[in-house]
SERO-4910 file (N, C-alpha, C, O; in steps of 0.05 Angstrom, whole numbers):
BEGIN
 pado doro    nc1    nc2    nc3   cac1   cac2   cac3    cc1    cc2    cc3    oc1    oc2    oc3
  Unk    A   6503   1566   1190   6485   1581   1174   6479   1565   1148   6497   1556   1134
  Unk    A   6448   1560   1142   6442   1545   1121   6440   1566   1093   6433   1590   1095
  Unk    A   6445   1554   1069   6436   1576   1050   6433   1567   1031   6448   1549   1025
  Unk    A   6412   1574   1011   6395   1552    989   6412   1565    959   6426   1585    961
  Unk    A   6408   1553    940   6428   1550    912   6409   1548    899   6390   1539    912
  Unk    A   6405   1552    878   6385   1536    853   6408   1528    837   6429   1539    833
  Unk    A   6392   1498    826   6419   1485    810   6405   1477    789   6382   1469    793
  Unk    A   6416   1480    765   6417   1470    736   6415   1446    728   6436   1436    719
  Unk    A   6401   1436    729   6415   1398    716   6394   1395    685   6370   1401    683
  Unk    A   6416   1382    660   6417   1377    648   6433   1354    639   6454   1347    651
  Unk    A   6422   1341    613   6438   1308    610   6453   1317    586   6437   1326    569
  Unk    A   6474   1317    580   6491   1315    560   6496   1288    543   6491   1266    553
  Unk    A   6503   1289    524   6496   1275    500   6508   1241    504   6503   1221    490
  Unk    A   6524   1242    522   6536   1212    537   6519   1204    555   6522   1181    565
  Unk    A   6497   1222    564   6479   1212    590   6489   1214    617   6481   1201    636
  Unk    A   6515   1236    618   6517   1243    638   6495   1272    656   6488   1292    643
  Unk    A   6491   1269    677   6477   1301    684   6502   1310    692   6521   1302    706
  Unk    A   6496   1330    680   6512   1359    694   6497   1381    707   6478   1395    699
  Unk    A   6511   1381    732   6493   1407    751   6508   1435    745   6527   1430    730
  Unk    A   6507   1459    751   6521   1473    752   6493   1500    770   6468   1500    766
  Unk    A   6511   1520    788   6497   1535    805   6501   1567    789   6523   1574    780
  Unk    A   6484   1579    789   6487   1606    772   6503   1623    790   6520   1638    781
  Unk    A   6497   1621    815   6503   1641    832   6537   1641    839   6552   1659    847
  Unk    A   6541   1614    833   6568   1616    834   6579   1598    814   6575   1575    810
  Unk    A   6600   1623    797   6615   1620    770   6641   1595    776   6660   1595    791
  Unk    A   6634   1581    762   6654   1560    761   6642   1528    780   6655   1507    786
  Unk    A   6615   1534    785   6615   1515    801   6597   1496    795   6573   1497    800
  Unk    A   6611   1476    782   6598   1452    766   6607   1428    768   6631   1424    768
  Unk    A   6588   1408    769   6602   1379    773   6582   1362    755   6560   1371    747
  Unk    A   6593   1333    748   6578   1316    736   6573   1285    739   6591   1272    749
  Unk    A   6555   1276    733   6557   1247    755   6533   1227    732   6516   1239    719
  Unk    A   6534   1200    730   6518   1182    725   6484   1181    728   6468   1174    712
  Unk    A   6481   1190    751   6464   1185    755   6452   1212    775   6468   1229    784
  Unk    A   6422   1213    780   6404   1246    795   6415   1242    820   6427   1262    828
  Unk    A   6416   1228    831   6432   1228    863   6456   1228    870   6465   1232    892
  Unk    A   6470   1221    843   6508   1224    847   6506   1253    843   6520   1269    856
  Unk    A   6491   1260    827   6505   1293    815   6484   1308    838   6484   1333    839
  Unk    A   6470   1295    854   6456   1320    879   6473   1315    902   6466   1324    924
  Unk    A   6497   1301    900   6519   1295    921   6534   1312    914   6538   1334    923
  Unk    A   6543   1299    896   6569   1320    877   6560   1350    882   6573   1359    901
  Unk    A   6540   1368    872   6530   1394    872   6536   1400    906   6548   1419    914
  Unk    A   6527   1381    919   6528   1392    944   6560   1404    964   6567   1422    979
  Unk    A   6570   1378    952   6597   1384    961   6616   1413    935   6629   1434    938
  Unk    A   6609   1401    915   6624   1429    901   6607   1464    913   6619   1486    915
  Unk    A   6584   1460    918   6579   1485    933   6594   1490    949   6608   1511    944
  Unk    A   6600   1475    975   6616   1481    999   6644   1480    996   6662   1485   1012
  Unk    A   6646   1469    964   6684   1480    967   6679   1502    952   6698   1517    956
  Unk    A   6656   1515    933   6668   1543    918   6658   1562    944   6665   1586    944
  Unk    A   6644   1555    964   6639   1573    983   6667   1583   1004   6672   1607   1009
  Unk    A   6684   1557   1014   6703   1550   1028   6722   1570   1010   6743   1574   1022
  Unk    A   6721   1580    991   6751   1593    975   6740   1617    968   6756   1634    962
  Unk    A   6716   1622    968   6709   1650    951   6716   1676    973   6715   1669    997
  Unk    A   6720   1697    972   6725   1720    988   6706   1738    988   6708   1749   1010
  Unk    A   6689   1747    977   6673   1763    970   6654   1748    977   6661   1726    984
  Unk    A   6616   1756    977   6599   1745    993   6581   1740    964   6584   1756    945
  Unk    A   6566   1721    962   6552   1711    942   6524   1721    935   6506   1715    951
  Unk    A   6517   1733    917   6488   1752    907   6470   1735    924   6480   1716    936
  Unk    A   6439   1740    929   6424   1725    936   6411   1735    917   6403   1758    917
  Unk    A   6404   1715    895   6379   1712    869   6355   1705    869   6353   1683    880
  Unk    A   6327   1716    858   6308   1703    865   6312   1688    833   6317   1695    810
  Unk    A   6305   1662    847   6300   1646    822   6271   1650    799   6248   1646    808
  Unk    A   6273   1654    777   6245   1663    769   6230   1640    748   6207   1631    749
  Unk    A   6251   1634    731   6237   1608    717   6267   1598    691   6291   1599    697
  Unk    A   6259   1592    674   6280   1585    655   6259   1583    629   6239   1568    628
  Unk    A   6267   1601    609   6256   1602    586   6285   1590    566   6309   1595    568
  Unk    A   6266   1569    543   6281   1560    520   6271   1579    501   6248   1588    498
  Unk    A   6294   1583    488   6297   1609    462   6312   1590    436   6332   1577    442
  Unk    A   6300   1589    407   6303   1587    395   6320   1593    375   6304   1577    366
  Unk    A   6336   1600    358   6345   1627    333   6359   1605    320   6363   1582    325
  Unk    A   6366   1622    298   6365   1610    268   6395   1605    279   6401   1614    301
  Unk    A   6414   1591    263   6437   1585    268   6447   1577    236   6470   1570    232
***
């Protein structure tokens, strides 16, 4: 059974990307370069899938808004 993720990637301030999947908490990896970390994501999916007990939300993905505030 195939099943689709939406993943996060962002570059952190060393120029690493970091991916991380919403749908499942804790599941984040980081890599050099857009194709190490779309390896990496792939395999950390299938181990937080391989351990979890409970069955995983299915989310519609809708968009990603940046929010501002005073700090």
């Amino acid at each position: 059974m195939q099943r689709q993720f939406d993943v996060i990637i962002e570059r952190d301030a060393d120029g690493f990307y970091v991916a991380s999947v919403p749908q499942l908490v804790g599941c984040h990896t980081q890599a050099q370069s857009l194709d190490e970390v779309m390896e990496r994501i792939r395999e950390a999916i299938a181990l937080c899938l391989e351990v979890r007990d409970e069955s995983v939300p299915d989310l519609e993905f809708i968009g990603i808004q940046r929010v501002t505030v005073a700090a």
